[in-house]
C-alpha positions as CSV (number, residue, x, y, z in Angstrom):
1,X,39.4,9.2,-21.7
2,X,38.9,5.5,-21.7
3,X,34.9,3.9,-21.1
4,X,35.2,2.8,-17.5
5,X,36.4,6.2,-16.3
6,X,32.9,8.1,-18.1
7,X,30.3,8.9,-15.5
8,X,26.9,7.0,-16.8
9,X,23.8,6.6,-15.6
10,X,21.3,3.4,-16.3
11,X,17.8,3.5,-17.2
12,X,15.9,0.2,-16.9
13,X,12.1,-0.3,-18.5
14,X,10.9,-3.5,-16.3
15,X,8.7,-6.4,-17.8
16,X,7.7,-9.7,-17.1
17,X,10.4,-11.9,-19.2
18,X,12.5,-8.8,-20.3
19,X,14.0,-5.8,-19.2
20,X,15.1,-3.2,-21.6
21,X,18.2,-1.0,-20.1
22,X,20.2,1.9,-21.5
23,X,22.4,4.2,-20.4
24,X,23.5,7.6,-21.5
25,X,26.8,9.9,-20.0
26,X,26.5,12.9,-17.6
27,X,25.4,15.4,-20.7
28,X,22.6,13.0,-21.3
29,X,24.3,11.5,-24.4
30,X,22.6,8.3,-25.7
31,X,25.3,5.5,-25.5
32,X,23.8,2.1,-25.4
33,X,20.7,0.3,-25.0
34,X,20.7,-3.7,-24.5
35,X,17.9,-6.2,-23.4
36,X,18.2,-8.9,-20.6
37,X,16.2,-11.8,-19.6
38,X,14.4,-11.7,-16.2
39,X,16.0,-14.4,-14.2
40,X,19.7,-14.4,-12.1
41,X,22.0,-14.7,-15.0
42,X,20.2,-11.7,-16.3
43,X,20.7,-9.5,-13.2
44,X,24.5,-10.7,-13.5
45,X,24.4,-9.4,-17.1
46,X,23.0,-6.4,-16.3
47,X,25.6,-5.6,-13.9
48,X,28.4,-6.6,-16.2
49,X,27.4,-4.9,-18.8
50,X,26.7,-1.5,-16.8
51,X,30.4,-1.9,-15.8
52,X,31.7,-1.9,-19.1
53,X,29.9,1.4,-20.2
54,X,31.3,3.6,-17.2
55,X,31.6,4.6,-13.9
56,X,28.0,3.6,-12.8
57,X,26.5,7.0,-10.8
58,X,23.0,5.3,-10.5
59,X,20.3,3.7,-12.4
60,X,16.8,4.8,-12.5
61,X,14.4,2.1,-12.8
62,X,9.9,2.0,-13.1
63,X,8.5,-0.8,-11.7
64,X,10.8,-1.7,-8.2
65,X,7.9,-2.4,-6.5
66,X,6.7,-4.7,-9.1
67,X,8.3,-6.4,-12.6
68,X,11.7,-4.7,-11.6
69,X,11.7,-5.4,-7.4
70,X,14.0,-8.7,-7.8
71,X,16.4,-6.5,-9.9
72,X,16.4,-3.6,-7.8
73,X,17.4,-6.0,-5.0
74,X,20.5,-7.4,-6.8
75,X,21.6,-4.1,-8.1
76,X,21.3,-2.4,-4.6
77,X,23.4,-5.4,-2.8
78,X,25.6,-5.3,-5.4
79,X,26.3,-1.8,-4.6
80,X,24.7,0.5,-7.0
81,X,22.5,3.4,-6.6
82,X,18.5,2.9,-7.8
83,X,16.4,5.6,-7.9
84,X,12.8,4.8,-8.2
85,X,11.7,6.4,-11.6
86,X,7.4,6.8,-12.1
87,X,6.2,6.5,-15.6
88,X,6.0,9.5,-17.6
89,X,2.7,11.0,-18.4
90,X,0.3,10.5,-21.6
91,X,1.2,13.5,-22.2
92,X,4.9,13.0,-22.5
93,X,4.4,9.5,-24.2
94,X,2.4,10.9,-26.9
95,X,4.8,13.6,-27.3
96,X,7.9,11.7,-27.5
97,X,6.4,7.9,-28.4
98,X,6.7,4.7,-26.7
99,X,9.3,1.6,-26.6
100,X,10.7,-0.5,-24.5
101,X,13.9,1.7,-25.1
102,X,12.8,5.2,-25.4
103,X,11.0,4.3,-22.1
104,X,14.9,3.1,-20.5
105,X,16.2,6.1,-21.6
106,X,13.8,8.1,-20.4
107,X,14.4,6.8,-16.9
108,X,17.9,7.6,-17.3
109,X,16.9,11.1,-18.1
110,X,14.6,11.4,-15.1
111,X,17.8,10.8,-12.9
112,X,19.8,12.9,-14.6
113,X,17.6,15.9,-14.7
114,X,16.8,15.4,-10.7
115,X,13.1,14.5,-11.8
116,X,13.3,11.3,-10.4
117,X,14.7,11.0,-6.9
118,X,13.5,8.6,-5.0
119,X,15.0,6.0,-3.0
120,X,12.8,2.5,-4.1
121,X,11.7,0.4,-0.8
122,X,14.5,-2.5,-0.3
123,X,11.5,-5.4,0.1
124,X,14.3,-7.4,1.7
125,X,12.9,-7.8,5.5
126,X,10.3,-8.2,7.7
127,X,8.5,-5.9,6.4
128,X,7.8,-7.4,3.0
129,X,6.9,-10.7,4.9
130,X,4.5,-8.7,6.3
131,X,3.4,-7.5,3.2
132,X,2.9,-11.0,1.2
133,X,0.7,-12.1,4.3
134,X,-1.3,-9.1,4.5
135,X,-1.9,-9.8,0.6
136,X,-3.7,-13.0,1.6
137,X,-5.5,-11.5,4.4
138,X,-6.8,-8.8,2.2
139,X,-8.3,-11.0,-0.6
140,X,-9.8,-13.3,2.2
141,X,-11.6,-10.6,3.7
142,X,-12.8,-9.5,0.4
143,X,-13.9,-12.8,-0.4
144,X,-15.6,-12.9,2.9
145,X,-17.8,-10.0,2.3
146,X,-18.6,-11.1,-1.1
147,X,-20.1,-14.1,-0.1
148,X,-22.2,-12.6,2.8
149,X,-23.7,-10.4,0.1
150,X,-24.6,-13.2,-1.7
151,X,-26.2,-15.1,1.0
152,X,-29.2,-12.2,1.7
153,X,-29.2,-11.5,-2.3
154,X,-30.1,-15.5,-2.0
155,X,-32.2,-14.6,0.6
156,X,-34.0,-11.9,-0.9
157,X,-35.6,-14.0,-3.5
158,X,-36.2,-17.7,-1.6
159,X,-39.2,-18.7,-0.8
160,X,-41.0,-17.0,1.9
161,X,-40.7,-20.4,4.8
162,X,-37.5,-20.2,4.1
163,X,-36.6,-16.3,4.5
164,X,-39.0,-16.3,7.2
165,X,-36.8,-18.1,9.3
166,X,-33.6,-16.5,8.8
167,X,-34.7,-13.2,8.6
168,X,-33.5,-11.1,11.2
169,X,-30.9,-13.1,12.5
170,X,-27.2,-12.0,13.3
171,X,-24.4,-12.8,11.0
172,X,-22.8,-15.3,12.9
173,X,-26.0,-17.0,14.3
174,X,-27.2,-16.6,10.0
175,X,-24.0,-18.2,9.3
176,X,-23.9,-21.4,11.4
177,X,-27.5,-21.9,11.1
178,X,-27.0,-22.3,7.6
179,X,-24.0,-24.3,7.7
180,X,-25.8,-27.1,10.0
181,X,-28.8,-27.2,7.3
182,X,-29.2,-30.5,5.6
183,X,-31.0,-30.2,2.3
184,X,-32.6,-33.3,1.0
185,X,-35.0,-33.4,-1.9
186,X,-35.0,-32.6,-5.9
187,X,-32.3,-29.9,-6.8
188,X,-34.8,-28.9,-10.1
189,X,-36.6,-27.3,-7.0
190,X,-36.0,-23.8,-6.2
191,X,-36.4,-24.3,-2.3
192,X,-34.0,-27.0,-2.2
193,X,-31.5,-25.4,-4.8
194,X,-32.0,-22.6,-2.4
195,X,-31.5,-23.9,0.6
196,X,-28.2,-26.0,-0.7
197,X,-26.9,-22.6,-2.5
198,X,-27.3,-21.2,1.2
199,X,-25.8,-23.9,3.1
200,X,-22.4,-23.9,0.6
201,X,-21.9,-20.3,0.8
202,X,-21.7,-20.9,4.5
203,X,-19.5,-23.1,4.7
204,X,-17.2,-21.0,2.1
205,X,-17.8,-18.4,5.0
206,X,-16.6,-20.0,7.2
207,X,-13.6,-21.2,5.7
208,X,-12.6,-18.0,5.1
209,X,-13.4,-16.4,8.2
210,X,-10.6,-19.3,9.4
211,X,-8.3,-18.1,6.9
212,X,-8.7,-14.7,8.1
213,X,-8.3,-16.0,11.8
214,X,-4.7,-17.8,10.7
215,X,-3.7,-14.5,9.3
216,X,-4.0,-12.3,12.0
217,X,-2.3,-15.1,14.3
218,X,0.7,-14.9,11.9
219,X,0.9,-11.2,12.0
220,X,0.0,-10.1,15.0
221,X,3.8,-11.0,16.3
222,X,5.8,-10.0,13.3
223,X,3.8,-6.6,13.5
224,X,4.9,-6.4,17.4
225,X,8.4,-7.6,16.4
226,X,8.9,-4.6,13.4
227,X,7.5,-1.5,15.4
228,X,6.4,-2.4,19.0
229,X,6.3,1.2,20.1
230,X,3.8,1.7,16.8
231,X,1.6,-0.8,18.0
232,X,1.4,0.0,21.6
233,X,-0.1,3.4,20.6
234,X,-3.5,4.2,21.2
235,X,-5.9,3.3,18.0
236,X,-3.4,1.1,16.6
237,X,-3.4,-2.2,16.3
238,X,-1.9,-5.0,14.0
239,X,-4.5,-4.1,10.9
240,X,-3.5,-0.5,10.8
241,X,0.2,-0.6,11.9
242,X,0.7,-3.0,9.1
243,X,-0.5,-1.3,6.8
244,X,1.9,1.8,7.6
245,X,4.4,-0.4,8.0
246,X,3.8,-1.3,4.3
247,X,3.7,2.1,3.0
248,X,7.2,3.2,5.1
249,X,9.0,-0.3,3.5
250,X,11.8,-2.0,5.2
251,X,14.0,0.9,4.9
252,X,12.2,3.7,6.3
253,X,15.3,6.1,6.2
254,X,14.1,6.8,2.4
255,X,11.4,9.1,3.9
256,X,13.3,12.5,4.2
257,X,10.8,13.9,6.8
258,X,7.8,13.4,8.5
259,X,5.9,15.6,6.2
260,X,7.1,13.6,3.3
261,X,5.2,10.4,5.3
262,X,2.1,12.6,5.4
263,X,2.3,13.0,1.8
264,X,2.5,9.9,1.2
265,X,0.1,9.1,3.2
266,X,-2.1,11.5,1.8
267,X,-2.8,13.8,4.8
268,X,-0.8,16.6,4.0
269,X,-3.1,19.7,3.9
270,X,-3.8,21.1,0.5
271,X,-4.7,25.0,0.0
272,X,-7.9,26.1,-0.8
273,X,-8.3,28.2,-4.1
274,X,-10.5,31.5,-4.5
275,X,-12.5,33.0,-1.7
276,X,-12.1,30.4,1.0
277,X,-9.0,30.2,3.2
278,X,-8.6,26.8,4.2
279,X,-7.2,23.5,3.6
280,X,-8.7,20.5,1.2
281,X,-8.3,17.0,2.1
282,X,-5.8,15.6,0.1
283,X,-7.0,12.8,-2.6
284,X,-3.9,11.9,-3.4
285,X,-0.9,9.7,-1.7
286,X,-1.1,5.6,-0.6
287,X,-5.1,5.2,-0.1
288,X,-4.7,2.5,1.3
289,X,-2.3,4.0,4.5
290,X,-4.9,6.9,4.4
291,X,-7.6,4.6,5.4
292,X,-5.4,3.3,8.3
293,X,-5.2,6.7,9.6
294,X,-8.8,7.6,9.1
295,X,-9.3,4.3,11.0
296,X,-7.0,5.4,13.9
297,X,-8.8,8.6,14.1
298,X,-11.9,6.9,14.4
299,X,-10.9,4.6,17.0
300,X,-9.4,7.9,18.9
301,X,-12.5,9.9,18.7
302,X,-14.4,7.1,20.8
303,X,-11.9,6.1,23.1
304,X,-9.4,8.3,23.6
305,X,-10.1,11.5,25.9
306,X,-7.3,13.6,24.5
307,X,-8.9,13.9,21.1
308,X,-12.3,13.8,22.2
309,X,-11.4,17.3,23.9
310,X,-9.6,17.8,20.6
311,X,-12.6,17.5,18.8
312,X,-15.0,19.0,21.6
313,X,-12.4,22.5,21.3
314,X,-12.5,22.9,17.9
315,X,-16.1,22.6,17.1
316,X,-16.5,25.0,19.6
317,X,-14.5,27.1,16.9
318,X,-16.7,26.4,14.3
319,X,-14.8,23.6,12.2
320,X,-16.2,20.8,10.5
321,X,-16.0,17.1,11.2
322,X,-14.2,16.5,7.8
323,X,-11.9,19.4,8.9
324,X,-11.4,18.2,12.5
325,X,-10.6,14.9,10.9
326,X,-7.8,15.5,8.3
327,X,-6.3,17.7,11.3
328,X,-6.2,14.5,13.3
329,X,-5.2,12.3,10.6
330,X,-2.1,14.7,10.1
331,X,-0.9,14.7,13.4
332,X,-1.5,10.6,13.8
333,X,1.5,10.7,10.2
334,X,3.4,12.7,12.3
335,X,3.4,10.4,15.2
336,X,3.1,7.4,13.3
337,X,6.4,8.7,11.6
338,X,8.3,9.0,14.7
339,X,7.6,5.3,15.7
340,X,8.4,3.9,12.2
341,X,11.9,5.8,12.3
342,X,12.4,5.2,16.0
343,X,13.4,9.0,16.7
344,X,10.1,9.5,19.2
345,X,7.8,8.7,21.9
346,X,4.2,9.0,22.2
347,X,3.9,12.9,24.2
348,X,1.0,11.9,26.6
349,X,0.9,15.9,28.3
350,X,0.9,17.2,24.0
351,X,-2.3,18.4,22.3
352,X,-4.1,15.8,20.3
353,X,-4.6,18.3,17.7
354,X,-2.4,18.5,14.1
355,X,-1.9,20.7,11.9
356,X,-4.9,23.2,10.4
């Protein structure tokens, strides 16, 4: 039997400057392990040099959302199989040791054995456009926040004449009140070091809340343009559907089910151990789409009539608020999912309820 015409399967460890790959036959046979520079002619090696080992099944790769996303793309258009590969536990690293190789092959193995099946998000549409904006939009508002803290810490400890009159004012009136202020005097005193402190971290307010305000002008019609029938229902809006636009990727085919989106999304129910039968709220999944649907529900249980009769029935029956919640939150996935994969519409005359 002659190289090209043995089945292999790639393993690739992704770094910054270099990515180590191996591959190994369909027995799990060690056969090769070579390292490649991160930049196009190293993608172009890679896939030369996979050709020459065998008939390329599919390579398992850690880091395609990060270090390995560029090469993911290339290998993908180019036509082969990646399967997104997590990183082993400490467990299995202390057992088995660490390199940049052991850690390729290992990937390798994780395809082979089935342990690793998952179909990496492409990152090649309008989706990841969406993503490298919402990046921006994110640290803004961060920033944002931190510098509002900073103004009443400031405030806490300035001179009384000068608390006196900002005390009790609303953040925006704070805000430009601040930013028109015109400090004059010696900065070695703490009133005018104060009041200049003040003034500057206004003005870095402001800036940012225009920064934020650019932001949400971009998105809002790329948003509307990716999932129009996500947007348009009730609760959601550009912050949230974005986000679960994020976690579903570009190719949200990848998902086998709507349950596998609730996992994910870390409102799948989770059994209860010992003496109580009921379901946990799941800590695990994409926190960050969690909060979206948390968010959603929220908006729901003000505004929206069918949950609010969702929630009226089933404290009637005793549950919790948590409880009621992470019911709402999985039936939001489950219509969220429908949307992202464009297989449903919102049932207006269905139960506002989810699963229990």
């Amino acid at each position: 039997m002659t190289a090209p015409e043995i089945a292999i399967i790639g393993g690739i460890d992704t770094h910054t400057d270099v990515h180590q790959a191996a591959v190994i036959d369909s027995v799990g046979r060690h056969l090769d392990t070579q390292q490649f520079e991160t930049n196009p002619a190293g993608y172009e090696q890679v896939l030369a040099w996979l050709h020459t080992q065998g008939d390329v099944i599919a390579v398992g790769m850690e880091g395609t959302g990060a270090y390995g996303a560029e090469l993911a793309r290339f290998l993908t258009a180019s036509g082969i199989t990646v399967v997104e590969v997590d990183r082993p536990d400490r467990k299995a690293r202390r057992a088995h040791g660490k390199s940049d190789p052991i850690d390729a092959y290992a990937a390798a193995t994780a395809v082979l054995s089935g342990r690793a099946s998952g179909t990496p998000k492409s990152r090649d549409g309008i989706v990841e456009a969406i993503r490298a904006l919402r990046v921006v939009r994110k640290s803004a508002v961060k920033a944002r926040t931190q510098t509002i803290s900073q103004i009443r810490a400031l405030m806490v400890t300035a001179p009384s004449a000068l608390r006196d009159k900002l005390r009790g004012l609303p953040t925006g009136l704070l805000i430009d009140t601040l930013a028109r202020t015109r400090p004059a005097g010696d900065l070695t005193d703490p009133a005018c070091a104060a009041k200049t402190a003040l003034r500057r971290l206004a003005r870095r307010y402001q800036a940012l809340q225009q920064e934020i305000k650019e932001a949400d002008a971009d998105l809002a019609p790329l948003v509307t343009r990716a999932a129009p029938s996500l947007v348009a229902l009730p609760g959601v809006g550009t912050e949230t559907s974005g986000q679960l636009l994020i976690t579903a990727g570009d190719n949200p085919d990848r998902l086998r089910s709507e349950a596998s989106f609730a996992h994910l999304c870390g409102a799948a129910p989770v059994p209860s151990s010992g003496r109580t039968n009921r379901h946990r709220i799941n800590r695990g999944g994409d926190r960050n789409a969690n909060s979206a649907l948390y968010t959603i529900v929220l908006v729901r249980m003000r505004h929206d009539h069918r949950t609010r009769d969702y929630v009226a029935r089933r404290t009637a029956q005793g549950m919790s608020t948590k409880d009621i919640m992470r019911c709402l939150k999985r039936f939001v996935a489950r219509e969220v999912y429908r949307h992202l994969r464009g297989t449903g519409v919102l049932n207006t005359a269905g139960s506002a309820g989810g699963t229990s």
